[in-house]
MIDO-559775 format. One record per residue (C-alpha): residue in three letters; x, y, z. Coordinates in pm, whole numbers, plus 50000, padded with zeros to 5 digits. Each point is the difference from the previous one (the first is absolute). Example, Ala and Ser with C-alpha at 12.3 -4.5 7.8 and 13.67 -1.06 7.14 Angstrom:
<mivexs>
ALA512304955050780
SER501375034449934
</mivexs>
This chain:
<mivexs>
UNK234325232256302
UNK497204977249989
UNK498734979150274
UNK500364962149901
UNK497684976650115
UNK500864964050017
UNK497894969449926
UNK500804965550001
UNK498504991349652
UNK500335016849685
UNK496634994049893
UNK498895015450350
UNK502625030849902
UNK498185011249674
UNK496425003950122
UNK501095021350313
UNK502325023549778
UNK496965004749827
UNK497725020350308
UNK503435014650136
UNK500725019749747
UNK503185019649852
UNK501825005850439
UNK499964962350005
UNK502504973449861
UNK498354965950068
UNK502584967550009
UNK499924966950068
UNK502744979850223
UNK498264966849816
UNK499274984050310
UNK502384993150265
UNK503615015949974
UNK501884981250261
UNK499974961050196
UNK502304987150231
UNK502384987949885
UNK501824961150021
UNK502985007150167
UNK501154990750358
UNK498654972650188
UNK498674973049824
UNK499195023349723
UNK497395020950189
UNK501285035049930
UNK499065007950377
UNK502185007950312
UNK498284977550250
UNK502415004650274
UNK499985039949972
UNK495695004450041
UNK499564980549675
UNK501235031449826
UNK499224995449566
UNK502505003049805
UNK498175018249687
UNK501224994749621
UNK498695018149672
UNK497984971549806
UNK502034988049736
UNK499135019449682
UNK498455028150192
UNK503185020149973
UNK498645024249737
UNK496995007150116
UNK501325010750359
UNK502785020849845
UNK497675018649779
UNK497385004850362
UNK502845014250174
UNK500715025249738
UNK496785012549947
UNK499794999250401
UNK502765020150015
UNK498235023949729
UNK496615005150146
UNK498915021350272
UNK498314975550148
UNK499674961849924
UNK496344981250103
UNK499814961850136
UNK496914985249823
UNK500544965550005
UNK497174973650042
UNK497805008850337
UNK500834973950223
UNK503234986450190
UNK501574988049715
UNK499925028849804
UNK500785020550352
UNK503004974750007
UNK500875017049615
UNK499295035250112
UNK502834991950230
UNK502614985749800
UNK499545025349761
UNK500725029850259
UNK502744982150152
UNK501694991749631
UNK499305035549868
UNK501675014850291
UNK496555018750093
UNK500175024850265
UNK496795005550205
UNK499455034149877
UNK499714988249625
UNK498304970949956
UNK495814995450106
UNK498354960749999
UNK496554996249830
UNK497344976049959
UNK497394994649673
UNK497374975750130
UNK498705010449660
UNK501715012149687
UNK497355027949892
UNK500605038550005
UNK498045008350307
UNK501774977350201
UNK503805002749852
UNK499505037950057
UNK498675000850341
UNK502694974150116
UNK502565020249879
UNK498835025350172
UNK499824980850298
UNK503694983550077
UNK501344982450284
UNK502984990550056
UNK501274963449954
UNK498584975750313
UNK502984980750135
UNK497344978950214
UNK498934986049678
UNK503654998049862
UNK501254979650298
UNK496504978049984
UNK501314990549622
UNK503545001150051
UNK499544969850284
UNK497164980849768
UNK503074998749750
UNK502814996050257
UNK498024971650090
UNK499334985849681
UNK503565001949896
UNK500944981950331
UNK497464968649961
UNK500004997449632
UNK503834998849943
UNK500874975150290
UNK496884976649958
UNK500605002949620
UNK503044986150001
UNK499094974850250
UNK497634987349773
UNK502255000649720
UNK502434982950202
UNK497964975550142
UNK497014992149783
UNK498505005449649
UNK498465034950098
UNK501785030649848
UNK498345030350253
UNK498395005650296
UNK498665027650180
UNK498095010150287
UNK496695004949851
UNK500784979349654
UNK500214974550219
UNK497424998750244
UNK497555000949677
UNK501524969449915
UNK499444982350258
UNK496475009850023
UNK499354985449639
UNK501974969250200
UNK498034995150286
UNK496785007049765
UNK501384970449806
UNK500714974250260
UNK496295012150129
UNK498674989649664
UNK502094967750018
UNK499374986850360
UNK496025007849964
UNK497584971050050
UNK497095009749852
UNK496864993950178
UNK495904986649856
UNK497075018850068
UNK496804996649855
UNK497435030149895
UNK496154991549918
UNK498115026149780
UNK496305003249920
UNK499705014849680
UNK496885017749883
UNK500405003549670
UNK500125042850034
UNK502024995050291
UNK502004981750240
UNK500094992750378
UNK502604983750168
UNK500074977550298
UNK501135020850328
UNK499004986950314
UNK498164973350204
UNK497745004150320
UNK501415038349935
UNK503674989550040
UNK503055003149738
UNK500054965149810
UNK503324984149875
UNK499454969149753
UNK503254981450030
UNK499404973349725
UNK497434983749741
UNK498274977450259
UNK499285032250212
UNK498495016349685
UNK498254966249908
UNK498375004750347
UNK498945032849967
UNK498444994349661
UNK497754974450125
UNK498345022350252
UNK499305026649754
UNK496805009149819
UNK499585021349689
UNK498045021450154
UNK501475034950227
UNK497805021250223
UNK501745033249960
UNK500445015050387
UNK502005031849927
UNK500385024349775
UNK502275030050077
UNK501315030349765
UNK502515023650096
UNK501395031349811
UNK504114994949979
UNK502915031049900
UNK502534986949811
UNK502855026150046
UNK502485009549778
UNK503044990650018
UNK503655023250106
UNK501645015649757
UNK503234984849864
UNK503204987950220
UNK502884989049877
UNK499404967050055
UNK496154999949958
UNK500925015349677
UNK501784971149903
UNK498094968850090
UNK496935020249821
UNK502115003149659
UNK500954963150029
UNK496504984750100
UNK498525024649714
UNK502775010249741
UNK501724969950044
UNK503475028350045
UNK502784980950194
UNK501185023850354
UNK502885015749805
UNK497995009049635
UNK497245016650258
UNK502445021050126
UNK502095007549709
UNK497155015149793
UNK498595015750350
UNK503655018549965
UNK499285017649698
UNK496285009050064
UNK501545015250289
UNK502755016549778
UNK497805017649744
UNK499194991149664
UNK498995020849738
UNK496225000249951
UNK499895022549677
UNK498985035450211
UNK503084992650236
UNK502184978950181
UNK498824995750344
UNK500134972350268
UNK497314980050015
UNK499964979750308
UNK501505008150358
UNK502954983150165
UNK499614961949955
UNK502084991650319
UNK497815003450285
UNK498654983250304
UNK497005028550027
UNK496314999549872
UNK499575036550059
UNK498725022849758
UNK500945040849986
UNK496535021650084
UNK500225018949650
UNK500074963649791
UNK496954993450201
UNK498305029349957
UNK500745000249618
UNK498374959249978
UNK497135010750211
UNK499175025549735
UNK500714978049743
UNK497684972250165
UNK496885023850013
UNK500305014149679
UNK500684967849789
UNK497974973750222
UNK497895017050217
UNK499915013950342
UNK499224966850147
UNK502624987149858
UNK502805021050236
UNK501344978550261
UNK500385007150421
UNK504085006049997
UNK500605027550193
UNK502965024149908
UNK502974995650225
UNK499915020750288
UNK503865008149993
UNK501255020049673
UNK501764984849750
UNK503505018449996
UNK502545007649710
UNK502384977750102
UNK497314970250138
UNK500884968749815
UNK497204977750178
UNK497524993849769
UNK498124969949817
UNK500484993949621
UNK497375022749807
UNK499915019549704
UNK501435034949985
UNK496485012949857
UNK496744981850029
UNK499255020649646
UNK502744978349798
UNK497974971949948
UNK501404968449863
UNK498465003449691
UNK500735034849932
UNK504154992349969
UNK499544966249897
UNK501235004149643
UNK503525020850165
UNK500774963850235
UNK501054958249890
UNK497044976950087
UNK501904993550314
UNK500665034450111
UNK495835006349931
UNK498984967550192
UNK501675008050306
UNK499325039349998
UNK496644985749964
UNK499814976750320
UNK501445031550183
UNK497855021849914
UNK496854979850027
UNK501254987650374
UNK500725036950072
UNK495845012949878
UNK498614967250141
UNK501525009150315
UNK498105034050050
UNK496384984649855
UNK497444992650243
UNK499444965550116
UNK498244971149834
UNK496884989250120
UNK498844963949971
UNK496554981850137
UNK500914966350125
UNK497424976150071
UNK500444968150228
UNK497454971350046
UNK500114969150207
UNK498044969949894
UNK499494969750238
UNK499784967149879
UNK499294972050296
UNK502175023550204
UNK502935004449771
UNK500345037149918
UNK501245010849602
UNK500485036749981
UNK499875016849671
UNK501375033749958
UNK500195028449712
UNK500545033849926
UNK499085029749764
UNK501705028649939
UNK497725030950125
UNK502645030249899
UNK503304997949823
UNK501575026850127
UNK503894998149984
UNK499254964449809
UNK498895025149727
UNK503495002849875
UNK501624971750223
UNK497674969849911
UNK502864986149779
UNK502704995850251
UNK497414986750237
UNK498994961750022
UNK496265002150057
UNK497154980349872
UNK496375006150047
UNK498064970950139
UNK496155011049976
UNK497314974350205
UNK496554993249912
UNK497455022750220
UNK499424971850284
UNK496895001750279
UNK501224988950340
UNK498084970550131
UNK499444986949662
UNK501004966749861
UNK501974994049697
UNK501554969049818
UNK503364994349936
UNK500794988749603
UNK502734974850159
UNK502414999350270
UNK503574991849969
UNK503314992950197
UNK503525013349917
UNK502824985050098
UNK502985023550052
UNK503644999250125
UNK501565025750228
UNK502955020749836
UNK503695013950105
UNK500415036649969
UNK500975007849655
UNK503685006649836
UNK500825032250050
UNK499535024549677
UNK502315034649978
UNK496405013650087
UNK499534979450296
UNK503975000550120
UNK499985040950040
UNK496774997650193
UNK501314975250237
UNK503405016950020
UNK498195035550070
UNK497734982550275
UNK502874989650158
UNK502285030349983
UNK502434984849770
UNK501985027749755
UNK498235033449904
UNK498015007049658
UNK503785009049783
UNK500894966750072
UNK497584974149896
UNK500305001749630
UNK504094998250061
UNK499504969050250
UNK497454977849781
UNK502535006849652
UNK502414992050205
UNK498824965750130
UNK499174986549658
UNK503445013249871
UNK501854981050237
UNK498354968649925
UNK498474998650402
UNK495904994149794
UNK498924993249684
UNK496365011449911
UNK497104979549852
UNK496635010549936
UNK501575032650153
UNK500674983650343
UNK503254998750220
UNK501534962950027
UNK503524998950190
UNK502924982149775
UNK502144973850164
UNK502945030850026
UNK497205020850163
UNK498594972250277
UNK503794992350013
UNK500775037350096
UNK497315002650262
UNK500934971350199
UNK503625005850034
UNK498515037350095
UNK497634989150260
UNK502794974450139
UNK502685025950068
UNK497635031950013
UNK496854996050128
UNK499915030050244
UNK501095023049669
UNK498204989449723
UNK496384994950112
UNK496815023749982
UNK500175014350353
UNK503835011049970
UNK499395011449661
UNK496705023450100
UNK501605012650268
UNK503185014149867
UNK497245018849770
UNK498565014650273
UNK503435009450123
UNK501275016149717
UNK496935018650079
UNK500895011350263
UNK502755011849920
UNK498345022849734
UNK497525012050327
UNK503745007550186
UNK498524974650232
UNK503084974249969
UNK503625008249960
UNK501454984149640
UNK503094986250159
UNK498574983850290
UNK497004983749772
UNK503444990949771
UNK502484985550263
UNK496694976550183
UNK499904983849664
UNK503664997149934
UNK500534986450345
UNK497384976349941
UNK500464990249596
UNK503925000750006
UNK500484965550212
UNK497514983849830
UNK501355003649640
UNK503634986250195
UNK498314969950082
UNK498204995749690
UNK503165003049795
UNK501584971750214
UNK497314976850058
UNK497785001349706
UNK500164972449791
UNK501215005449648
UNK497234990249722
UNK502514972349780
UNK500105011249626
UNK497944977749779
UNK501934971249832
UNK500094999549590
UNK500954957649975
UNK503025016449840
UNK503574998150092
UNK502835023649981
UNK501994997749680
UNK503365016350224
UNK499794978650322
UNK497434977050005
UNK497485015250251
UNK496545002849966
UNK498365031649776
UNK497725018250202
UNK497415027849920
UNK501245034250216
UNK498365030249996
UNK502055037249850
UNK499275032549918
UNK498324994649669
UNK498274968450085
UNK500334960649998
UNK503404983149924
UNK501824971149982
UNK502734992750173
UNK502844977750242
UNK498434989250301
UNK504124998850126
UNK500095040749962
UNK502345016550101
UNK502384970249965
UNK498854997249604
UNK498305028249854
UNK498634986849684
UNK496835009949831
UNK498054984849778
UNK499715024249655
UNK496375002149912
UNK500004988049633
UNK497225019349805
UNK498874982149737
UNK498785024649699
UNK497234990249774
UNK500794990549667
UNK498175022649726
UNK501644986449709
UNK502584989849783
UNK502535022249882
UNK499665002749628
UNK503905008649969
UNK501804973350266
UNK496744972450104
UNK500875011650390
UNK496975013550195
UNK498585031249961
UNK498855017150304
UNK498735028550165
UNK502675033350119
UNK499805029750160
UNK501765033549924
UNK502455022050286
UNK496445016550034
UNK497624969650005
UNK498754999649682
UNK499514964249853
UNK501024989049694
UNK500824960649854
UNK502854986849923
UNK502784969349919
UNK501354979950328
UNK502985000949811
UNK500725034950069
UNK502885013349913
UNK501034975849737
UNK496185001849841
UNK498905037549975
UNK496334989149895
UNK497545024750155
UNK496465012849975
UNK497775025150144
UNK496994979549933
UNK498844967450163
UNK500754972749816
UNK497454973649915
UNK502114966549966
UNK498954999949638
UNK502445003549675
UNK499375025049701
UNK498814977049718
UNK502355025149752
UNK502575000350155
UNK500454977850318
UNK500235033150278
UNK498574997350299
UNK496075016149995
UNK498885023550276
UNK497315020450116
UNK500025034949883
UNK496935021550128
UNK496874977949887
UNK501604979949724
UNK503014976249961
UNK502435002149768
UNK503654992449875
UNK502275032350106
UNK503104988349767
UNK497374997949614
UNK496765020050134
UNK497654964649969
UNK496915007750186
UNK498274966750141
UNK495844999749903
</mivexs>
């Protein structure tokens, strides 16, 4: 029999098949096959008094799929793990041998950083088996997750207008929050700047009796003014050659906040159409991957992709054009998932396949590979020139630059924000006159609203989540209502400031940055068999479970909004309560008096009914499709296909409608000119 190798998307499944050849079945388990399930205590589908033991269930509709794995398990000789090459898709590889009923004499665990032929092949030819370091790392991260997010959840939902919460989800909350009550307790502070402007360029006012000058308010500036000339004696000139370097290839999250400060993609459409680069697509010659992993903390490159660019460099720019990067000293194994986002070949340039990908798919390949050539260019070079001019012992310094040699800028100058500022050629000792000099008045600022862009870099400065998780978090916190976004920046709702308070009064020592961080660095640890997953598990229990005790008895219940209306059945108030599907109205006496206020639709009236004078409105069909019809229904049967207009047949008094691009009478054929 065959060997079957297993995938976790389809899409992934048909490009590999492809370089495998006729020994090799190629599946896909669609993702994840199994989640624990919401049984036993307080739903959590975990044993926390026997070692937190998981209590595993097939996800619901997945029943197919893992009945037809296990049979073509049972028919291969052997069966391959390749799920996605990190602990996640480790975590897969797992389920998938334990569900299958692998043995380990039959089953081998591989890893595609990159879905080309070269690499698929020498992976496969390279196996390991599965790492239960990494296994256990994931298994706590979700053991965890399940734990915080189903007992604060329904705390919230119990308690206030929040409907989740979760032990990153929430700490990004509260950083939009705090960045929000920043914003709101500011006092914004005067200052004064004084500019001598000389009509080719401009000097500004730095110092006096050679130390740093502050100008607090007008009268300060006033001051100033009146001891000034128009004339400067310049006393310094100074130039001095600058690198600009280029910048890393692609992270996760670096990819990210560059696709929305440039593409304008939100976290989770980056990494969707990252997915299928990643994948393969079709590109006319063949169907090959065209991007490595996108989920990864590293900015290594492998030796042979740098080699290849280098090459590339020389013969299509130049030899001064090849950059400094050194290949890596260690050698890039079959089964090393550590490297930076880059294009599987340097030689598939964006324009070559850009007719075989969406505008969206080409844009982002594009910023990819341009980051990932840019990155192995040489260095910038830039002549900056400074020159200090004294003026009765106040000292403006003027400053520009010129770009000497583009170097990686030569593709790259497009992502960058530079602008050349080119002086005059100035003498020192001279004196020259100023056109006019001005003051400014100016206002300090509070740090900005956080963006998505701007939220992922904070979160990965501070250790918060890992690169698969940002796109989930920030969908997540404008699903639940927690922000809404203007001008694409994070404010916090009332439900969302709500949230985080009753959070920070009950669990301050949980949900915070340093807590957060460093249960990432344990889980870690874990991976590095540094920590032991139970003990890391039963120090947070220990610590969490009283806390969420207290919380359920003390925390004050958020009172459901009152409508003004009272209760047709006993006379108390209508309130507005939250359910599954959303707002309703109902007794504020529940469970006494269970009455709920019917939501009373009204339908838009479309016409009159030729046949009866009742309205005629608009229907849909068992399967959706819309048609119009009498409100009268059954006793009037009057029906139509076509949109009515509201106006009568002059023949013969039946209702007109729109029929492709003309209107007519269905019941005599009059067509309306």
């Amino acid at each position: 029999m065959k060997n079957v190798v297993i995938v976790e998307s389809p899409a992934k499944s048909k490009t590999i098949e492809k370089y495998l050849g006729n020994d090799y079945t190629v599946v896909s388990s669609k993702g994840h096959i199994r989640d624990l399930a919401t049984t036993g205590k307080y739903g959590l589908g975990i044993d926390i008094d026997n070692d937190f033991k998981p209590n595993y269930v097939a996800i619901k509709g997945k029943g197919k799929e893992i009945k037809a794995l296990k049979k073509l398990a049972k028919e291969s000789d052997k069966v391959i793990l390749a799920t996605d090459p990190d602990r996640e898709g480790e975590a897969i590889s797992w389920h998938l041998f334990d569900e299958l009923g692998l043995k380990d004499d039959n089953y081998e665990r591989v890893v595609f950083n990159e879905i080309t032929k070269d690499v698929v092949i020498n992976s496969i030819n390279n196996p390991r088996k599965i790492d239960m370091d990494l296994v256990k790392s994931q298994e706590t991260r979700r053991i965890l997750d399940r734990i915080i997010g189903f007992r604060l959840s329904k705390l919230m939902q119990r308690k206030t207008g929040g409907k989740s919460a979760g032990r990153v989800q929430s700490v990004a909350v509260k950083l939009i929050v705090d960045r929000e009550r920043e914003i709101e307790s500011f006092i914004p502070e005067e200052f004064w700047t004084i500019e001598a402007d000389f009509k080719d360029f401009k000097a500004e006012l730095e110092k006096y009796h050679n130390k740093k000058i502050t100008i607090h308010n007008e009268t300060e500036a006033n001051e100033i003014l009146s001891k000034l000339t128009k004339e400067f004696k310049i006393i310094n000139i100074e130039e001095k050659e600058k690198l600009k370097k280029p910048k890393d290839p692609f992270r996760t999250s670096t990819l990210q906040q560059m696709a929305a400060n440039r593409l304008n993609f939100s976290s989770s459409k980056t990494m969707q159409i990252a997915q299928k680069l990643y994948e393969g697509m079709n590109i006319g010659t063949e169907t090959v991957g065209l991007i490595t992993y996108m989920r990864t903390d590293s900015t290594r490159i492998s030796d042979v992709f740098v080699n290849d660019t280098k090459t590339y460099i020389k013969e299509t720019y130049g030899e001064e054009y090849i950059g400094g990067v050194k290949t890596s000293k260690e050698p890039l194994l079959a089964q090393d998932a550590h490297e930076a986002i880059r294009p599987t070949s340097i030689l598939r340039t964006p324009e070559s396949i850009k007719e075989y990908l969406s505008n969206d798919e080409y844009k982002l390949y594009r910023l990819i590979y341009i980051r990932s050539l840019a990155y192995l260019m040489s260095n910038a070079k830039t002549l900056t020139t400074s020159v200090d001019l004294d003026n009765n012992d106040y000292l403006f310094k003027a400053t520009g630059s010129v770009l000497k040699f583009d170097g990686y800028l030569k593709v790259y100058a497009e992502y960058e924000d530079m602008e050349e500022n080119i002086l005059p050629k100035l003498i020192s000792g001279n004196i020259i006159n100023a056109h006019e000099i001005n003051k400014y008045q100016h206002f300090t600022k509070p740090a900005p609203r956080y963006t998505e862009s701007t939220l992922i870099k904070e979160m990965e400065a501070l250790g918060i989540g890992r690169p698969s998780t940002y796109a989930t978090i920030m969908k997540t916190i404008k699903d639940r209502g927690y922000v809404t976004v203007e001008d694409k920046k994070f404010i916090p709702t009332d439900i969302g400031i709500e949230s985080t308070d009753k959070l920070q009064e009950f669990f301050s020592d949980i949900v915070n940055v340093e807590y957060t961080a460093n249960m990432e660095t344990e889980l870690d640890e874990i991976a590095d068999k540094k920590l032991d997953n139970i003990e890391v598990l039963r120090d947070f229990y220990d610590k969490f479970a009283p806390l969420v005790d207290k919380a359920f008895k003390e925390m004050a219940k958020k009172e459901p909004e009152k409508t003004g209306e009272i209760c047709p059945e006993c006379g108390s108030e209508l309130v507005v309560r939250n359910g599954k599907f959303g707002e309703f109205i109902a007794c504020s006496n529940y469970p006494t008096c269970k009455y709920i206020k019917k939501e009373v639709k009204e339908i838009p009236k479309i016409a009159v009914c030729p046949k009866c004078n009742h309205d005629i409105i608009a229907r849909k069909t068992k399967k959706g499709k819309v048609f119009y019809g009498c409100s009268n229904f059954p006793k009037c049967t009057y029906a139509t296909w076509y949109e009515p207009t509201g106006e009568n047949c002059p023949n013969c008094h039946n209702l007109l409608v729109k029929k492709e691009k003309n209107i007519v009478c269905e019941e005599c054929g009059f067509t309306k000119e």
